[in-house]
C-alpha positions as CSV (number, residue, x, y, z in Angstrom):
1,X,0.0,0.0,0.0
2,X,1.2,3.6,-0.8
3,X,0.6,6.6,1.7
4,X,-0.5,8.7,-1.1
5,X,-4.3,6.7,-1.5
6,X,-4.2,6.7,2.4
7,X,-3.3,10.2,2.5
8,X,-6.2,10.9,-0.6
9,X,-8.9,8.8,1.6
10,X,-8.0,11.3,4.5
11,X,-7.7,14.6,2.4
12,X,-11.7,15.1,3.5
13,X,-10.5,16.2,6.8
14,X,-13.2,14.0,8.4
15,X,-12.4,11.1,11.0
16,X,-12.0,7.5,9.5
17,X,-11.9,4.5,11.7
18,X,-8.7,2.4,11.3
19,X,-11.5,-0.7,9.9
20,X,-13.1,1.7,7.1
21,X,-9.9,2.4,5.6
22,X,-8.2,-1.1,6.0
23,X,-11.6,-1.8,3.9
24,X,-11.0,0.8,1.2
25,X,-7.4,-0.1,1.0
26,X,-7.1,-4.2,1.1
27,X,-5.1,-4.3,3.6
28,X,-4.7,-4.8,7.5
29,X,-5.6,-1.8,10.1
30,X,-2.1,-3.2,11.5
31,X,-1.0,-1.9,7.7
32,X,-3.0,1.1,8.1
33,X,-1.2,2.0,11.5
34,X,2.5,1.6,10.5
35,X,1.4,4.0,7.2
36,X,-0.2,6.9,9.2
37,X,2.8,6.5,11.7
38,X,5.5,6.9,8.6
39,X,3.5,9.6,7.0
40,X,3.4,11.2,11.1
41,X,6.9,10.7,11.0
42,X,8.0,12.7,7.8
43,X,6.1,15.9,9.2
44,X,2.1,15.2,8.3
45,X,-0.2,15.7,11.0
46,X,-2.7,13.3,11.6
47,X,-5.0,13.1,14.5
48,X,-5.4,9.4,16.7
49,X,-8.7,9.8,17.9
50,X,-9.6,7.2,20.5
51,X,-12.3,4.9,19.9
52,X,-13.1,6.6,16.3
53,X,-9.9,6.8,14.3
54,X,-7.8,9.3,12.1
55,X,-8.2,12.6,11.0
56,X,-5.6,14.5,8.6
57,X,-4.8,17.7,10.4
58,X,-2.4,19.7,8.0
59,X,-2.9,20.3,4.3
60,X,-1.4,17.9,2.4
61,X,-0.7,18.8,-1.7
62,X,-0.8,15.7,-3.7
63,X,0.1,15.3,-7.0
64,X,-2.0,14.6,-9.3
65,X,-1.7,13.3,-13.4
66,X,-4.5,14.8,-14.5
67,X,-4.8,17.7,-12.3
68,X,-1.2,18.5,-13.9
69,X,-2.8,17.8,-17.5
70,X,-5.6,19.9,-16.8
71,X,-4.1,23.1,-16.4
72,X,-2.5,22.2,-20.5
73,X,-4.4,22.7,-23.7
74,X,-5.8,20.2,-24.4
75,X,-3.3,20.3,-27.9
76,X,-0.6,20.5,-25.6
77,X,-2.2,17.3,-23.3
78,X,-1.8,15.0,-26.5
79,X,1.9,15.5,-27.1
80,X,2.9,15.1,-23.8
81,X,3.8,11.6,-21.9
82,X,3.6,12.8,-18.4
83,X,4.6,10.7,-15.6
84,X,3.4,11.3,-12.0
85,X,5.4,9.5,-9.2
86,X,5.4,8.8,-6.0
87,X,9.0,8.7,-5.5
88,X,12.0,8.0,-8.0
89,X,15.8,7.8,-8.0
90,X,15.7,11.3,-9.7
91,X,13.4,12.6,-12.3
92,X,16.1,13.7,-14.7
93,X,16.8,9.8,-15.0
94,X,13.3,9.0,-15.3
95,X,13.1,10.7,-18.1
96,X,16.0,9.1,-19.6
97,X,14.8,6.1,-18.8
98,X,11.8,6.8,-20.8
99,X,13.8,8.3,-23.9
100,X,15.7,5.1,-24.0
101,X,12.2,3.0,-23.9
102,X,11.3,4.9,-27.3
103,X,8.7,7.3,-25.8
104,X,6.9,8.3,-28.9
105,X,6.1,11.9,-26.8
106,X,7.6,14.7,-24.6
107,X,8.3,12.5,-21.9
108,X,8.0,14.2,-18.6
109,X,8.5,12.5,-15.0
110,X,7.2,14.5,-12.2
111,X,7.5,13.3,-8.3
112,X,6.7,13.8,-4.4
113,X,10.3,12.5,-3.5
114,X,13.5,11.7,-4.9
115,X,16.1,9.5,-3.5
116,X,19.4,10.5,-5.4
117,X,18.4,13.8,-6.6
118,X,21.6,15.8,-8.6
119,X,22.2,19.4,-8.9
120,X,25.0,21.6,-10.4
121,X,27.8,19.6,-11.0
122,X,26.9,16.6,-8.9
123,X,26.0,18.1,-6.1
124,X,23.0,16.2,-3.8
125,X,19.1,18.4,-4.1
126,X,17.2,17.7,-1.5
127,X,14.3,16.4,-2.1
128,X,11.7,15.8,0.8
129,X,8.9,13.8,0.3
130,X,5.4,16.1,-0.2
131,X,6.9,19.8,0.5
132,X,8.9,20.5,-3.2
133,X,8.2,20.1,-7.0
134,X,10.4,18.2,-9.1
135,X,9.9,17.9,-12.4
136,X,12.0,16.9,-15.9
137,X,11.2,17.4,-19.3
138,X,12.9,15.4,-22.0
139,X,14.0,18.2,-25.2
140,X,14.5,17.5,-28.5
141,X,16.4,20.4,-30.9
142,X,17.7,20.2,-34.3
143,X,21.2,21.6,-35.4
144,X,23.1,19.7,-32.8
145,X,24.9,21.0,-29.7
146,X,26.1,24.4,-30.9
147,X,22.2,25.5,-30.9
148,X,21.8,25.4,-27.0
149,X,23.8,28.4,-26.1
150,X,21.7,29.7,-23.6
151,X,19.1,26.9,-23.1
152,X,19.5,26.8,-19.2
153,X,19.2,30.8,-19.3
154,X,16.1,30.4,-21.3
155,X,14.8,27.6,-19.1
156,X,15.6,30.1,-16.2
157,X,13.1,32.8,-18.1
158,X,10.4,30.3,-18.9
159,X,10.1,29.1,-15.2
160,X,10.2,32.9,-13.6
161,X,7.4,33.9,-16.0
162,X,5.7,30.5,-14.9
163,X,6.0,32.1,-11.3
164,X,5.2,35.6,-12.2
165,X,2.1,34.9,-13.6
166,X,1.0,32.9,-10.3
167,X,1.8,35.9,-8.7
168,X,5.4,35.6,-7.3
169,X,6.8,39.0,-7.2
170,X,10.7,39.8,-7.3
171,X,11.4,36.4,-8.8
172,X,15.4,36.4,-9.6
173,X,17.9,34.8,-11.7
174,X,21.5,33.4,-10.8
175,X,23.6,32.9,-13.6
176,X,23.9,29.9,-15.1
177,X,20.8,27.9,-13.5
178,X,19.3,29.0,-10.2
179,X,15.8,30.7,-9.5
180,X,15.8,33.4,-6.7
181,X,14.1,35.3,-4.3
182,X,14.7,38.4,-2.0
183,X,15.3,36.1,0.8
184,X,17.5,33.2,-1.0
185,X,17.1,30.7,-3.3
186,X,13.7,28.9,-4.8
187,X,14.9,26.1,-6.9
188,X,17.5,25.6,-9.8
189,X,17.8,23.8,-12.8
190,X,19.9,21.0,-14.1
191,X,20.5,21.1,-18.0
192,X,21.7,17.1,-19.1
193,X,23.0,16.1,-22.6
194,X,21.8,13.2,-24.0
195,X,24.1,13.0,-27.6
196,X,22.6,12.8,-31.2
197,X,20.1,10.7,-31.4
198,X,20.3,10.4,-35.7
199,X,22.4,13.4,-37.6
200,X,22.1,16.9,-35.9
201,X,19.3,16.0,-33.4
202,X,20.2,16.3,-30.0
203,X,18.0,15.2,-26.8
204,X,17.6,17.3,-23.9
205,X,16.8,16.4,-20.3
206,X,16.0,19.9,-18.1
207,X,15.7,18.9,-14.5
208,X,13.7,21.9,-12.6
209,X,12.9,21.4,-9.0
210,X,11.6,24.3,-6.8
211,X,11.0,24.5,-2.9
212,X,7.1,25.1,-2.2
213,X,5.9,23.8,0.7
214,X,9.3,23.2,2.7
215,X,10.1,24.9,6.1
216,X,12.3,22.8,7.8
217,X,16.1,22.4,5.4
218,X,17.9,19.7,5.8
219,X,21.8,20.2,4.8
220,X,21.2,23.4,3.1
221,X,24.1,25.9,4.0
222,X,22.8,28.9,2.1
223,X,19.7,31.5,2.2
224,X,16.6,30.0,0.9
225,X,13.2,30.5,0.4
226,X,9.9,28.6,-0.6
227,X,6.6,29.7,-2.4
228,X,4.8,29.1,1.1
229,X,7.5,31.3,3.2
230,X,6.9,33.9,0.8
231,X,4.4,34.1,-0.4
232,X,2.3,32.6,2.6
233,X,-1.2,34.4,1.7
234,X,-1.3,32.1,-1.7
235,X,-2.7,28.2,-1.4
236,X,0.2,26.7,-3.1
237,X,-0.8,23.8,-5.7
238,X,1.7,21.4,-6.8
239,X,0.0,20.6,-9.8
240,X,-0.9,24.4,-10.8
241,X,2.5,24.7,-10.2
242,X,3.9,22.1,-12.4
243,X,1.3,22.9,-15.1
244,X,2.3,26.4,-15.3
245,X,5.9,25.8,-15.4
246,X,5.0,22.9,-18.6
247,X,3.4,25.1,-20.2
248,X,5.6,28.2,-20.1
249,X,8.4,25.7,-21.2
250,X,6.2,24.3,-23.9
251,X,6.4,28.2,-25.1
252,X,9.7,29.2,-24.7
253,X,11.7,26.4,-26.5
254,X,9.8,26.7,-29.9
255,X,11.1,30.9,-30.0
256,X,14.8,29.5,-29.0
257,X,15.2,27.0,-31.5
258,X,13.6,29.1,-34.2
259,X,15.7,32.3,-33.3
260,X,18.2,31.5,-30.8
261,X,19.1,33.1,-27.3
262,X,18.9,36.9,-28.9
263,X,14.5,36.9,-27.7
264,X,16.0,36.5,-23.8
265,X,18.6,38.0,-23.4
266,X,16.7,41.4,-21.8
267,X,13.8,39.4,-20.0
268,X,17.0,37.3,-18.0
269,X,19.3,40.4,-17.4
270,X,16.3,42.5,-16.2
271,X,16.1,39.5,-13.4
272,X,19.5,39.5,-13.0
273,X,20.5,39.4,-9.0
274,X,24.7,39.6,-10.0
275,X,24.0,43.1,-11.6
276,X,26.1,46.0,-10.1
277,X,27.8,43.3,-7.8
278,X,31.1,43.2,-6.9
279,X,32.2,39.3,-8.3
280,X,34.8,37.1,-8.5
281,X,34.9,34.1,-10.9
282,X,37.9,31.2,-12.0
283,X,38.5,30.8,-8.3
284,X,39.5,34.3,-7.5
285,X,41.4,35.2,-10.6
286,X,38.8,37.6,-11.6
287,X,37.3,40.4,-9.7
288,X,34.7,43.1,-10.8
289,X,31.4,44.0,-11.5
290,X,28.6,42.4,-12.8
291,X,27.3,43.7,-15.8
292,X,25.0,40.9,-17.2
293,X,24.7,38.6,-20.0
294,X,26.5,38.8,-23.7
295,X,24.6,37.2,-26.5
296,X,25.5,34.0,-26.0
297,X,24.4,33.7,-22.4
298,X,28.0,34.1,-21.1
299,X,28.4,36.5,-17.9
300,X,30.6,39.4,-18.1
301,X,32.6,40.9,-15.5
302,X,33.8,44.3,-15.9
303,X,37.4,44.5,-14.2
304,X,40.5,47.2,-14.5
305,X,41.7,45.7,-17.9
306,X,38.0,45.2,-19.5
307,X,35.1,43.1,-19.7
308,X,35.7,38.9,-19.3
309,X,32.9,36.8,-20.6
310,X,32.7,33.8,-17.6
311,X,31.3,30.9,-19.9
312,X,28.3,28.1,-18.4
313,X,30.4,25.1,-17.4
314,X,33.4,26.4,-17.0
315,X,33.6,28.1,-13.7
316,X,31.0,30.0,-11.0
317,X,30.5,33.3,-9.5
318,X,30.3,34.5,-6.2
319,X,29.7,38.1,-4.8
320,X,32.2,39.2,-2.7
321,X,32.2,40.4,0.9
């Protein structure tokens, strides 16, 4: 049995005996007891009322495949081959997984939880079951690799106008991949090359994962934020979420792989969080100040002897003190 249809049985906020939903479920109320103690344990509340049963205290946001789908034209439903999960060793490898099986669609893998989720150059995302979204899309662009200059910038754009138009205000960008707010940082994006498939086509797995719900950081050693901390007057939806960010995706890429990176270059720098800064980059060798983004999606740093482009990949920024 999976928390998740105990968890959707409770969502009522009514009181259910241990019996009724053993019933429901097909399995023991010794079953039912070890679930609503493991979903007690990783931060739900659930009421044990004597003599009656259980009653879900907290909200709980589950996801949901066609709650996702239904925030999608219904054009945009058909081409899609969306998979919801309960958990997963990491979405981006879902989605491999599925480009490997032949998905005839746009696979994407959404899920509560992750167990080896990856961030910027290896590093662990954590992933929480029930609090985040984490969600990968599977790419597909024509012209090979030298036609995703920029994509993770782009990516960056798509998801803060996802955001904007729930009504996140001051959403920022970090150069290359991470997604800001005044208080620290929302969620980031992982950009993975999967090689020509035939001649010139190359697949593309974008990772995006964005705190929502989460309040309590485990191993995070920088500022962060969440939808819910900030924006605490909105009822955060997972699947809105997701939907949005799909479908803001969904009309980003077609304009980059039509016209290139030229269309985003001012909606990213306007967002830009390095701007003015004082930065150093290649572990110290650089110092200066940010002054945004050259038409290739490099960052420039304007020092004493010029302006040095700092290329994706190759090393990082970090404002100095």
């Amino acid at each position: 049995m999976k928390s998740k249809a105990l968890l959707e049985l409770l969502s009522d906020g009514q009181v259910h005996s241990g019996e009724f939903l053993a019933a429901h479920l097909g399995v023991s109320r010794t079953a039912i007891w070890k679930q609503i103690r493991r979903a007690m344990d990783e931060g739900i509340e659930i009421a044990t009322i004597r003599g009656r049963g259980y009653q879900l205290v907290s909200r709980v946001d589950l996801l949901d495949r066609d709650s996702v789908l239904q925030c999608l034209d219904p054009w945009r439903r058909e081409a899609l081959s969306l998979n919801v999960l309960d958990e997963v060793d990491s979405t981006n490898a879902e989605v491999i997984r599925q480009v490997a099986a032949g998905a005839g669609k746009m696979p994407v893998a959404i899920a509560d939880c992750q167990t080896a989720g990856r961030g910027r150059r290896g590093r662990v995302w954590q992933s929480p079951r029930g609090e985040n979204l984490y969600l990968s899309m599977g790419l597909t662009f024509h012209g090979g690799f030298g036609v995703l200059d920029g994509l993770s910038l782009v990516l960056g754009v798509a998801v803060a106008n996802a955001l904007e138009q729930l009504g996140v205000p001051e959403v920022g960008l970090k150069w290359p991949n991470d997604i800001f707010l005044p208080d620290g940082k929302l969620g980031g994006i992982l950009v993975e090359l999967q090689g020509e498939l035939e001649e010139g086509v190359v697949q593309v797995i974008a990772g995006i994962g964005l705190n929502v719900h989460m309040s309590r950081p485990e191993g995070v050693d920088q500022p962060w934020s969440s939808l819910a901390r900030a924006c605490p007057e909105i009822v955060w939806s997972r699947n809105q979420i997701a939907g949005a960010i799909i479908d803001a995706v969904l009309d980003a890429v077609p304009i980059f792989s039509d016209l290139g990176f030229g269309d985003f270059r001012e909606p990213w720098q306007r967002r830009d969080i390095f701007m003015g800064k004082p930065l150093q980059a290649r572990g110290g060798d650089v110092e200066g100040v940010g002054c945004g983004i050259d038409d290739n999606g490099n960052y420039q740093i304007r020092t004493a002897d010029g302006i040095v482009p700092v290329r994706a990949g190759e090393i990082s920024l970090r404002v100095m003190q």
